[in-house]
Residue, then its C-alpha position, 0 to 999 in steps of 0.5 A: x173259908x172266910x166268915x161273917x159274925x155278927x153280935x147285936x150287944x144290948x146296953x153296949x155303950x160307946x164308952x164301954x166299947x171304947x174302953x173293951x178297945x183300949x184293954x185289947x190293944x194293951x193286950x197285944x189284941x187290936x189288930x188280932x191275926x185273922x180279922x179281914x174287917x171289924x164294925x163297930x154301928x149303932x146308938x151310943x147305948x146299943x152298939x152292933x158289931x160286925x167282922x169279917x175272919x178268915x177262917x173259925x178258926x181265927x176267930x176262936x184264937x182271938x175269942x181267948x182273948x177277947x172273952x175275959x175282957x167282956x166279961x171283965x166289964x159286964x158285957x155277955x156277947x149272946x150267940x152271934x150269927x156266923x155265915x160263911x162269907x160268899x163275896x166281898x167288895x171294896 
C-alpha cells in the first residue's frame, strides 16, 4: 500500500536542501527505488517536504541512506506524518 509522508523541516533552507540533494545523487540516491512523488515547498528558509512511496518498507530502505546525510548537515527531520495514501491523480 502506497504512503504519503510529510516533514515540516524548520530552518531548512534552499541551499541546504540543495546541497542534501547533490550528496544523494553522488550516492547513487536521487531517484531512490519506491519514490512514486517527492515535493519539495515553502520560504527559503523553511522548507516542507512531501512524497508519496510505495510501501514503508520503501521508504525505510531509502532512510538508510538518507539519514546520515541529514544529520551530516545539521539537519533533525522530527517525526513525519505517515497516512496511507487513498487516491492520487495526475
Amino acid at each position: 500500500m502506497a504512503i504519503a509522508i510529510y516533514f515540516r523541516l524548520d530552518g531548512m533552507t534552499t541551499e541546504r536542501y540543495d546541497k542534501i540533494l547533490g550528496r544523494l545523487d553522488a550516492a547513487g540516491a536521487a531517484a531512490p527505488a519506491g519514490r512514486l512523488y517527492h515535493a519539495a515547498f515553502g520560504e527559503n528558509d523553511g522548507l516542507h517536504v512531501f512524497d508519496v512511496w510505495e510501501s514503508q518498507e520503501t521508504f525505510d530502505a531509502f532512510g538508510a541512506t538518507l539519514m546520515p546525510i541529514l544529520t551530516e548537515f545539521g539537519v533533525n527531520p522530527g517525526q513525519p506524518m505517515i497516512a496511507p495514501v487513498h487516491n492520487t491523480m495526475s
